[in-house]
N, CA, C and O of each residue as an XYZ file, in Angstrom:
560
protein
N      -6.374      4.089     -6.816
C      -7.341      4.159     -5.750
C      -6.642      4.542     -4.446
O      -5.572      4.074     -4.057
N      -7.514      5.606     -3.723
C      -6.385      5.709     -2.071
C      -6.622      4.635     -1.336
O      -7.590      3.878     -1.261
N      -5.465      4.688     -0.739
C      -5.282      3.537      0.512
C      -5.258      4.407      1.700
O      -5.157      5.634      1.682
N      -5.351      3.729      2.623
C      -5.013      4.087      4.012
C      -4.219      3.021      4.687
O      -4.297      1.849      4.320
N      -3.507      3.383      5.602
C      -2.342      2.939      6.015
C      -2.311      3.555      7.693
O      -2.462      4.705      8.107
N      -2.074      2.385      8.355
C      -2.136      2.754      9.878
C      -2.770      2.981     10.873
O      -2.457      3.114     12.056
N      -4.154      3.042     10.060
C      -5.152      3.568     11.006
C      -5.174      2.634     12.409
O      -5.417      3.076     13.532
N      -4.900      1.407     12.113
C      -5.184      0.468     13.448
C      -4.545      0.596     14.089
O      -4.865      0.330     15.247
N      -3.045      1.145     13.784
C      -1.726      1.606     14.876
C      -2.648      2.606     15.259
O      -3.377      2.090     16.106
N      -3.031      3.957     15.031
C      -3.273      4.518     15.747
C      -4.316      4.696     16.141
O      -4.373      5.905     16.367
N      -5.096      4.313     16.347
C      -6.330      3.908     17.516
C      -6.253      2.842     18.173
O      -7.114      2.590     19.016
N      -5.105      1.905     17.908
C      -5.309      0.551     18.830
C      -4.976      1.059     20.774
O      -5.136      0.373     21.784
N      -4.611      2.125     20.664
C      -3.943      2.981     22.249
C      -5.328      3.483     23.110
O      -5.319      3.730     24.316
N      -6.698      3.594     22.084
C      -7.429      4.375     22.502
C      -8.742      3.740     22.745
O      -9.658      3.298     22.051
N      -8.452      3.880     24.101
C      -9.725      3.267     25.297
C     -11.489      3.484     25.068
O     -12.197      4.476     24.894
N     -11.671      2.452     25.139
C     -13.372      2.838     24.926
C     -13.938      2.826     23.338
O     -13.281      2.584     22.325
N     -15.090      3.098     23.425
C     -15.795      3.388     22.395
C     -15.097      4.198     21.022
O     -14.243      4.923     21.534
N     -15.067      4.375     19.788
C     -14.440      5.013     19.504
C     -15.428      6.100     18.310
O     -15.727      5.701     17.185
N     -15.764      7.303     18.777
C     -16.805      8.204     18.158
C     -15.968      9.350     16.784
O     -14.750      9.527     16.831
N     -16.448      9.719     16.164
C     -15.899     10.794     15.056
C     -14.921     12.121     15.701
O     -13.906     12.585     15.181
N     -15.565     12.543     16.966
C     -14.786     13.595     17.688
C     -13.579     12.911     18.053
O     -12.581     13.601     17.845
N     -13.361     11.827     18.508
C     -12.348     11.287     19.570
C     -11.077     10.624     17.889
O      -9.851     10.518     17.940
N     -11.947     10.336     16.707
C     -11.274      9.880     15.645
C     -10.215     11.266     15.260
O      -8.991     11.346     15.164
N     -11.191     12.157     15.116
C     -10.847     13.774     14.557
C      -9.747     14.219     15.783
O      -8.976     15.077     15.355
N      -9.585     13.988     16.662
C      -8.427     14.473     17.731
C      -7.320     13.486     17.567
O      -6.183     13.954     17.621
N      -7.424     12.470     17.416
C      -6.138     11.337     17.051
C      -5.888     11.562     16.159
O      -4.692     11.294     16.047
N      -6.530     12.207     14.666
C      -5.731     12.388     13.740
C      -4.882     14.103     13.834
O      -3.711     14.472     13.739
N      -6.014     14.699     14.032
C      -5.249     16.157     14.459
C      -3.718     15.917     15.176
O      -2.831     16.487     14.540
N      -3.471     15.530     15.806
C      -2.532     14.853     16.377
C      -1.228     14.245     15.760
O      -0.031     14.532     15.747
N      -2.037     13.270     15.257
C      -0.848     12.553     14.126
C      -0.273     13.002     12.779
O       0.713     12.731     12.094
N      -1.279     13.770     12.713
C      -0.770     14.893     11.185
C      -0.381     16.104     11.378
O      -0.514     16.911     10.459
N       0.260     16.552     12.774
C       0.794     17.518     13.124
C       2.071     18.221     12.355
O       2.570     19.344     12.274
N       2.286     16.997     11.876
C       3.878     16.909     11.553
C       4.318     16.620     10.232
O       5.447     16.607      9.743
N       2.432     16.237      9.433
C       2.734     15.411      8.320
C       3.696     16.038      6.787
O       4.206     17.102      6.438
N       3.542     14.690      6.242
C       4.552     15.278      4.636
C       4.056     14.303      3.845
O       3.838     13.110      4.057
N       3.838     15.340      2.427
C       3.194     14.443      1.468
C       4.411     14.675      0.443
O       5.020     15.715      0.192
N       4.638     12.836     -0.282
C       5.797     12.942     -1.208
C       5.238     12.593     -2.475
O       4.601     11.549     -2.617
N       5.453     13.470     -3.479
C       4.622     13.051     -4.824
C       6.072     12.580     -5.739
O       7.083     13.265     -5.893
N       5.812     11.255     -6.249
C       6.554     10.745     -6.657
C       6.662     10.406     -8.625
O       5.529     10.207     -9.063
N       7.411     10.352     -9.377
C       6.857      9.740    -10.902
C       7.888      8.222    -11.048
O       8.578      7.639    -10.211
N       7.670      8.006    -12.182
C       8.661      6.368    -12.201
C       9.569      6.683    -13.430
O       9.071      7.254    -14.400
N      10.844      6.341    -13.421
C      11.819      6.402    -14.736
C      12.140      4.428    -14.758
O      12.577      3.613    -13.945
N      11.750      4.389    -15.829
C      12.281      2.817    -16.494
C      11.870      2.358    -15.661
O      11.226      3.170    -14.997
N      11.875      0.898    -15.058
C      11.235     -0.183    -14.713
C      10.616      0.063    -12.800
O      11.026     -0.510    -11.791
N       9.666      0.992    -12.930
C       9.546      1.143    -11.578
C      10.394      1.598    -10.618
O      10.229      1.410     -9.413
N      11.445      2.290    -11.196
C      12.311      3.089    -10.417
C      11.442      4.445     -9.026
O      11.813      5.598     -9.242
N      11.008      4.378     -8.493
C      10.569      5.520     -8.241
C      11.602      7.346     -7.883
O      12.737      7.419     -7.412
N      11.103      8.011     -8.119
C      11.670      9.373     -8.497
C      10.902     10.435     -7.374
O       9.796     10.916     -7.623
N      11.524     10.679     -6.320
C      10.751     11.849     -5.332
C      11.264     13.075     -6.606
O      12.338     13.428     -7.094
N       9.376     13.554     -6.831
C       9.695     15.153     -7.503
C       9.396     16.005     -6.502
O       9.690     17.114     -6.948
N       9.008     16.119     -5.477
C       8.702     17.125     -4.540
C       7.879     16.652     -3.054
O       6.874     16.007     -2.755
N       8.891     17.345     -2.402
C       8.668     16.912     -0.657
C       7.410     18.089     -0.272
O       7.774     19.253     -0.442
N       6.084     17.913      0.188
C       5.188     19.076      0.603
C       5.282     19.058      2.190
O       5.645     17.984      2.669
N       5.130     19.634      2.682
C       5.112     19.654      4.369
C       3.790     20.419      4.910
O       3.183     21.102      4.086
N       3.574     20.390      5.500
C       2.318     20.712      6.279
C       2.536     22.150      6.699
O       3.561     22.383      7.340
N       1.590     23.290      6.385
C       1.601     25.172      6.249
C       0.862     24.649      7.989
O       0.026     23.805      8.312
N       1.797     25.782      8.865
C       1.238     26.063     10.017
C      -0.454     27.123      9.600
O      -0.925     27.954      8.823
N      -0.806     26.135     11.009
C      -2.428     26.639     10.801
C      -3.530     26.040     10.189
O      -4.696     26.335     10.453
N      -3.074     24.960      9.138
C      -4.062     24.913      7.814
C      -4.746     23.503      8.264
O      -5.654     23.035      7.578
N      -4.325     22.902      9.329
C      -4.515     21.574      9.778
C      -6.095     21.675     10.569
O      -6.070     21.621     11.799
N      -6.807     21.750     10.210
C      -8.383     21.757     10.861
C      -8.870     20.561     10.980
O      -8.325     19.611     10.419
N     -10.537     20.353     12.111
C     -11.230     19.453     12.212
C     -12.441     20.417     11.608
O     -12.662     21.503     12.143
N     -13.383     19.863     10.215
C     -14.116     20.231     10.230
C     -15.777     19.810     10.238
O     -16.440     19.323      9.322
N     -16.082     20.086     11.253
C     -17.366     19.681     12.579
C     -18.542     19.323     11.588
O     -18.961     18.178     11.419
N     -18.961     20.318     11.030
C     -19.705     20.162     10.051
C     -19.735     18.835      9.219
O     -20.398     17.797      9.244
N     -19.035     19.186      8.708
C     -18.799     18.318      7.302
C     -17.947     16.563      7.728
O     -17.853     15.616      6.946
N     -17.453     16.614      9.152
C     -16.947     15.793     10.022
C     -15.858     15.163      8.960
O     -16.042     14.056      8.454
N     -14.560     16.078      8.634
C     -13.216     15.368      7.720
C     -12.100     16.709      8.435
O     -12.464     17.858      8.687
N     -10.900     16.217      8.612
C     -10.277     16.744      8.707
C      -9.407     17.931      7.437
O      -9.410     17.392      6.331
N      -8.878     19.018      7.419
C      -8.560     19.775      6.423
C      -7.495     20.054      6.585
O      -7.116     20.733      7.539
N      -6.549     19.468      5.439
C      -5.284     20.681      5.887
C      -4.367     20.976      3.953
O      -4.737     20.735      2.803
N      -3.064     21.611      4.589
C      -2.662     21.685      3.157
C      -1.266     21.887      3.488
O      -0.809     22.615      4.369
N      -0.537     21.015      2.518
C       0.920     20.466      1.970
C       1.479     21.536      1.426
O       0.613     22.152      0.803
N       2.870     22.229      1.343
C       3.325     22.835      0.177
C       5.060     22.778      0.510
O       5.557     22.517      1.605
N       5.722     23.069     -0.635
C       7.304     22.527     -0.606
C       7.328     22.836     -2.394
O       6.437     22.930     -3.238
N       8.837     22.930     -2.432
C       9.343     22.941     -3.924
C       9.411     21.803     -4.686
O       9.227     20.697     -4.177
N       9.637     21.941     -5.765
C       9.427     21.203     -7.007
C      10.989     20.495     -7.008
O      11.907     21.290     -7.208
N      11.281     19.354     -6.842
C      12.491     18.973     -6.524
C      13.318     18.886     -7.939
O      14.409     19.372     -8.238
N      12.246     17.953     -8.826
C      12.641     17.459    -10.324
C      11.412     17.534    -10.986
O      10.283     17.710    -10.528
N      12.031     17.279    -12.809
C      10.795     17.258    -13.066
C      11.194     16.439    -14.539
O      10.649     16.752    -15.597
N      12.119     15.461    -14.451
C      12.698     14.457    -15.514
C      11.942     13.162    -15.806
O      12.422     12.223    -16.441
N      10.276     13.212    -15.097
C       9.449     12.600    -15.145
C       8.096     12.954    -14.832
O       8.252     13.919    -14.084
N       6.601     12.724    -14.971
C       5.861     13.097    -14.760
C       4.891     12.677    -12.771
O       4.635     11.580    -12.275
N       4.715     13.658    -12.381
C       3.895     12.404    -10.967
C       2.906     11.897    -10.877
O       1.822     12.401    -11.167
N       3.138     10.587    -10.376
C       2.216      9.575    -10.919
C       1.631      8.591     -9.283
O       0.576      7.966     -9.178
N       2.350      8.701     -8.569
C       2.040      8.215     -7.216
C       2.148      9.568     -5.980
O       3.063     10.378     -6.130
N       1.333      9.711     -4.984
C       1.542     10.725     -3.856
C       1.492      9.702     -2.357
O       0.995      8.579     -2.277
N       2.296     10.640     -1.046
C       1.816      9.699     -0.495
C       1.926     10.658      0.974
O       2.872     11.429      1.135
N       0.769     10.485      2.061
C       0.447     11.818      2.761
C       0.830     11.055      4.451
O       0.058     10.342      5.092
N       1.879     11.371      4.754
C       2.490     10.363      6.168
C       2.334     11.623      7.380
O       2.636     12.814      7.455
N       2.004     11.108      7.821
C       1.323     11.571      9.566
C       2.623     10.301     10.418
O       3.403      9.577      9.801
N       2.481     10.390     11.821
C       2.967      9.800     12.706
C       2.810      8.188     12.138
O       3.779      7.504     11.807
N       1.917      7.898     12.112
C       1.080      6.432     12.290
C       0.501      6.560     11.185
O       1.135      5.867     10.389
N      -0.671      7.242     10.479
C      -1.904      7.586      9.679
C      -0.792      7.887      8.505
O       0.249      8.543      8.540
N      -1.488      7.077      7.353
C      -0.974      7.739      5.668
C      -2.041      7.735      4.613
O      -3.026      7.051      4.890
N      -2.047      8.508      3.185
C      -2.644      8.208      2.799
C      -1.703      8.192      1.343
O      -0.876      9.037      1.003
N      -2.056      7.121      0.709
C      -1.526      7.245     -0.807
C      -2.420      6.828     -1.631
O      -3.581      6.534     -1.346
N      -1.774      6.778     -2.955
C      -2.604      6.569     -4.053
C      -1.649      7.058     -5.346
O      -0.475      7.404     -5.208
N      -2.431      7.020     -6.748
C      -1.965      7.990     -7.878
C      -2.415      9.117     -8.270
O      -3.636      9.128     -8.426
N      -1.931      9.973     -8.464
C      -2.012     11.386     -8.785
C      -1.403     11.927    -10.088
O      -0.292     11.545    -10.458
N      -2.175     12.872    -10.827
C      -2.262     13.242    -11.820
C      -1.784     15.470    -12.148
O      -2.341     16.311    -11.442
N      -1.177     15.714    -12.808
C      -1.494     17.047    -13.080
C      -2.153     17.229    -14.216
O      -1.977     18.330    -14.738
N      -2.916     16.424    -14.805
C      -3.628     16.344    -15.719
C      -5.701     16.083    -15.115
O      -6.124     15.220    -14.346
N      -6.431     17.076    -15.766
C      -7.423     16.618    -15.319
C      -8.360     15.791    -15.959
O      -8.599     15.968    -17.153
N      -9.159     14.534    -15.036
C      -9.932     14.172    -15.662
C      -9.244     12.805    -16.307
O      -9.684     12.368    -17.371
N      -8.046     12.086    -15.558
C      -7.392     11.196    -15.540
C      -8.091      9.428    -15.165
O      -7.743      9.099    -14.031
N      -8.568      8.816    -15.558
C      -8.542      7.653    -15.381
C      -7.783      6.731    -13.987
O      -6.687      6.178    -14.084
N      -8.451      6.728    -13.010
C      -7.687      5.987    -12.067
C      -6.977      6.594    -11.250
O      -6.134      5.967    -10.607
N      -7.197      8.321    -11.037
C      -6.183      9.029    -10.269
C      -7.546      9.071     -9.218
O      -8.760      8.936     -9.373
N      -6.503      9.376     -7.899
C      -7.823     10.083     -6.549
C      -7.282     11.320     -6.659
O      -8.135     12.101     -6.237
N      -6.334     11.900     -6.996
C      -5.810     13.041     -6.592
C      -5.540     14.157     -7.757
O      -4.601     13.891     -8.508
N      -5.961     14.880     -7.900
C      -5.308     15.936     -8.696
C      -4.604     17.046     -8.486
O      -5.039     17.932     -7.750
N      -3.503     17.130     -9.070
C      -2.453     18.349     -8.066
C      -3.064     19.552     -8.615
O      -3.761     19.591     -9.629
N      -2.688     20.708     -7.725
C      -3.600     22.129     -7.899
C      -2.333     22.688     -8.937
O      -1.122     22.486     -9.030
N      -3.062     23.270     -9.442
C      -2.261     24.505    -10.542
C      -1.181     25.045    -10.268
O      -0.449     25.618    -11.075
N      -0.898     24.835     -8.499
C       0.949     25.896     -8.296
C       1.372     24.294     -8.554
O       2.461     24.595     -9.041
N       1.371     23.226     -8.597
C       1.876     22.286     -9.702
C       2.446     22.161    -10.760
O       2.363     21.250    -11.584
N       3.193     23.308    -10.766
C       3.687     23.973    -12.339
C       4.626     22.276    -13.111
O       4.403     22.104    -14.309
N       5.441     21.337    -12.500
C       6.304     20.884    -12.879
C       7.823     21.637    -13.109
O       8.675     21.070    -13.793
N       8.050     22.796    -12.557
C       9.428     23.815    -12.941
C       9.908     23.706    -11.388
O       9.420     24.202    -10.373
N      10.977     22.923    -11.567
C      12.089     22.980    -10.515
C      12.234     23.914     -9.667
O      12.940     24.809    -10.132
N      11.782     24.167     -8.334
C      12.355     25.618     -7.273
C      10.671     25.832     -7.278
O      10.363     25.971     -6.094
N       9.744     25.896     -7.924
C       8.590     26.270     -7.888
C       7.712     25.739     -6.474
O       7.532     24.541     -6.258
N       7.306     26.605     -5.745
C       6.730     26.192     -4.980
C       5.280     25.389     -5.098
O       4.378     26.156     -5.436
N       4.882     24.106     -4.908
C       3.663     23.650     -5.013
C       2.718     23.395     -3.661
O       3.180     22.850     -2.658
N       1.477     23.811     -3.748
C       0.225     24.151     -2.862
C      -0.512     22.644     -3.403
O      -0.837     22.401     -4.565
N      -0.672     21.698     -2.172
C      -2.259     20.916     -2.382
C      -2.519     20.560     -0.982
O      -1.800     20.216     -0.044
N      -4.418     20.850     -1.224
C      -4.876     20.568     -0.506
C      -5.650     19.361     -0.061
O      -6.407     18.807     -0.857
N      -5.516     18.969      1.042
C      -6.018     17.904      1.794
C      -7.865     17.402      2.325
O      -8.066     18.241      3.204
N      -8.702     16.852      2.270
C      -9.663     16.966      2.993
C      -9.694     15.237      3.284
O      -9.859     14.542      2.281
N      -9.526     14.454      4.770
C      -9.977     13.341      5.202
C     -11.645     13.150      5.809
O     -11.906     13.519      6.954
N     -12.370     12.735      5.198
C     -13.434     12.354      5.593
C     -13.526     11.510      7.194
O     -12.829     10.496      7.225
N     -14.124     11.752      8.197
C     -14.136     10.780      8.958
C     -15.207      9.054      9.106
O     -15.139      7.932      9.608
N     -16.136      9.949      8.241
C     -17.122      8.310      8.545
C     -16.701      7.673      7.513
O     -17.227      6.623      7.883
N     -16.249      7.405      6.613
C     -15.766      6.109      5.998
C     -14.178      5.277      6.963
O     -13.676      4.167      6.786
N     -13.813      6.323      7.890
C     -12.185      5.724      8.168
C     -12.820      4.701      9.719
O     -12.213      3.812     10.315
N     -14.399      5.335     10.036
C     -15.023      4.963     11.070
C     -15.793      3.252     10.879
O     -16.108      2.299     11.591
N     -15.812      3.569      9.760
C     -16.377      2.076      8.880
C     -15.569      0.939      8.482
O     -15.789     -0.236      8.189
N     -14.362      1.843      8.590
C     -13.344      0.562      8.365
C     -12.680     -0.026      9.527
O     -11.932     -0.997      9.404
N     -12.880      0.424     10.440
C     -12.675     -0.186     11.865
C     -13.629     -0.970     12.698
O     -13.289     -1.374     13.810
């Protein structure tokens, strides 16, 4: 299941009322910079970074409409001497994790990695992001 992580660090700075536009600019903000690490486990909970994604200039949107922020991760395939089984999406303050699957249609995953997910070492992998804002508005 995803978690969220931080949100109260980063809005506890921010004065007043707190509306979806003013949510959507604090995160724009804090995920300027972000990196998502998809991780698998060898033997007893060891965890295993298979690949560091970093945030593609540009791809980081607020979208008005649909009121969730958009963006997208990509970086090489570090290892692949295990399968990934945990991800985890760090902004300044703001994270999001959970388990993740390259398999579809997984039991208990939020995440499914996209197809440049190959698992082959040096391979570049693409996933994309979408944060909803009114549920992160509900939990505050």
């Amino acid at each position: 299941m995803r978690q969220i992580h931080g949100l109260e660090k980063l809005v506890e700075q921010q004065p007043g009322r707190l509306n979806t536009q003013k949510l959507a600019e604090l995160l724009l903000t804090d995920l300027q910079h972000c990196r998502c690490s998809i991780y698998g486990t060898i033997g007893d909970d060891d965890k295993v970074l298979l690949a560091e994604l970093d945030l593609l200039p540009d791809s980081l949107e607020y979208e008005m409409f649909d009121q969730r922020i958009d963006l997208i991760v990509a970086g090489p395939i570090l290892r692949n001497d295990c399968v990934p089984l945990i991800y985890r999406l760090q902004g300044e303050h703001f994270a999001l994790s959970g388990r993740c699957s390259m398999i579809a249609r997984v039991c208990g995953v939020d995440l499914y990695l996209q197809r440049s997910y190959t698992g082959v070492v040096g391979d570049v992998a693409r996933q994309k992001f979408a944060v909803p804002l009114k549920p992160l508005l509900q939990m505050l």
